[in-house]
ROMISE-680518 format. One record per residue (C-alpha): x, y, z; residue in one letter. Coordinates in Angstrom, 3 decimals. Last residue first. Layout:
! residues N
((X, Y, Z), 'A')
...
***
This chain:
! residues 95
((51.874, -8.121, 38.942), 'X')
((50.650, -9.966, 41.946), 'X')
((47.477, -11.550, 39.879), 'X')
((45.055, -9.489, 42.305), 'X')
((46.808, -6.272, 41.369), 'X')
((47.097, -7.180, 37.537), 'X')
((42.972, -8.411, 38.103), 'X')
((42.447, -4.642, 39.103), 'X')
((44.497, -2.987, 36.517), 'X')
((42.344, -5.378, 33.982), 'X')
((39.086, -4.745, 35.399), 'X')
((40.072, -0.591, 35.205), 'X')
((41.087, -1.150, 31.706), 'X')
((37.611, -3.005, 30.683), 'X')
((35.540, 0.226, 32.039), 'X')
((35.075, 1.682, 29.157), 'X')
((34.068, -1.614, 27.148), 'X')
((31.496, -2.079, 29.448), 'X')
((30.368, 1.250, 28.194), 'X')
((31.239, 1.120, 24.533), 'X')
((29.374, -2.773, 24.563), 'X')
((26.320, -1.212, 25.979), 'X')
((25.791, 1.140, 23.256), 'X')
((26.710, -1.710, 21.127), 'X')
((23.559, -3.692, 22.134), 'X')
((21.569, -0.632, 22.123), 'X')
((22.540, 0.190, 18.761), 'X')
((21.581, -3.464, 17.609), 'X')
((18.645, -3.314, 19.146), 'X')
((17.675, -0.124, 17.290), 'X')
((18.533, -1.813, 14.370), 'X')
((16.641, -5.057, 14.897), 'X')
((13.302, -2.829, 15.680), 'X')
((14.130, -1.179, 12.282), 'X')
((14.341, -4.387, 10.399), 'X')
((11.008, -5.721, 12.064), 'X')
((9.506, -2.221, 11.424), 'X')
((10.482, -2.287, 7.686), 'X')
((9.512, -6.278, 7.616), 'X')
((6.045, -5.526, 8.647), 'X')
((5.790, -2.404, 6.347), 'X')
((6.322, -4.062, 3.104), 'X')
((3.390, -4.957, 2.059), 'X')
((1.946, -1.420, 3.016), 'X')
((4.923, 0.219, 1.965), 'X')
((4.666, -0.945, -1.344), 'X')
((0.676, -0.516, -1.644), 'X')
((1.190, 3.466, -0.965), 'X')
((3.551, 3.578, -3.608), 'X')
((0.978, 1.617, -6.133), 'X')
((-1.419, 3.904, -5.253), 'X')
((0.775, 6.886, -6.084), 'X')
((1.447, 5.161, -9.278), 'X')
((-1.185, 4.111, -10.146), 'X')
((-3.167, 7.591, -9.289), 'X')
((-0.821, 9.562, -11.546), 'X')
((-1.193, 7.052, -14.456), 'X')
((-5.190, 6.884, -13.947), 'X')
((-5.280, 10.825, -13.874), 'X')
((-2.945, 11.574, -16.843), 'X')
((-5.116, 8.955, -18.752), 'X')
((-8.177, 11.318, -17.489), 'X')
((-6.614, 14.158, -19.057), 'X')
((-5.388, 12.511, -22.350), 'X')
((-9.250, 11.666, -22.749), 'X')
((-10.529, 14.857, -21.850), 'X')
((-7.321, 16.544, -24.453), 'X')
((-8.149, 13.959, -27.426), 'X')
((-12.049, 14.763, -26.683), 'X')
((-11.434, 18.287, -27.453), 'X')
((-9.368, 17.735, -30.105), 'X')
((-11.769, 15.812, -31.858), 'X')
((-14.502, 18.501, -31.179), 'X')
((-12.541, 21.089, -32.935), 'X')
((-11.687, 18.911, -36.127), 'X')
((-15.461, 18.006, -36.323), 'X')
((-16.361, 21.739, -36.006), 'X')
((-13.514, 22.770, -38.723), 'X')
((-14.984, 20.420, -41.017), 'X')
((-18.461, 21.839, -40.020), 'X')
((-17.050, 25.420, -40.720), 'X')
((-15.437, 24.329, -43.987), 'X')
((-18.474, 22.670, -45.377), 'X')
((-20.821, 26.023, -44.817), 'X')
((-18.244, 28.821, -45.888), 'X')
((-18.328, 26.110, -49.236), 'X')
((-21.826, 26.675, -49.231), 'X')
((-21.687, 30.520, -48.947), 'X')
((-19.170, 30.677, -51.387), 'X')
((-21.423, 28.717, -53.447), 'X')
((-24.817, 30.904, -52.672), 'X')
((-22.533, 34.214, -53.068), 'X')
((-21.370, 33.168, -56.697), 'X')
((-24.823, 32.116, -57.518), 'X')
((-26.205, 35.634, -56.614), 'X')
***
């Protein structure tokens, strides 16, 4: 009867070791989930901050771009017609 009182006992001490080993993984995995959370959430909010600050100059860059196109756009079709001015002007010159 001894023998099945100690065995019992030490039965006893390893199932709360085991318990306390059990719960500290548990709250290593909550913990490493809600890390996993505040490091996902940085950097998407940090993203979305980005192009907030920097959406001003974006559009003001963009704006300039589409200018620029424009501006060369109407440069190609001047410039299309250049040879015609100068056939003209050799006519007026006498040439």
């Amino acid at each position: 009867m001894e023998l099945n009182e100690s065995k019992m006992d030490e039965l006893l001490e390893l199932t709360r070791e085991n318990n306390k080993i059990l719960k500290g993984m548990r709250s290593s995995v909550r913990w490493g989930s809600f890390f996993r959370f505040v490091y996902w959430a940085a950097i998407i909010g940090a993203t979305i901050g980005v192009y907030y600050h920097f959406q001003p100059t974006i559009q003001k860059y963009a704006k300039t771009l589409q200018t620029s196109v424009g501006i060369i756009q109407n440069f190609e079709k001047a410039a299309g017609t250049i040879p015609t001015n100068i056939q003209s002007t050799k006519g007026f010159l006498g040439r």
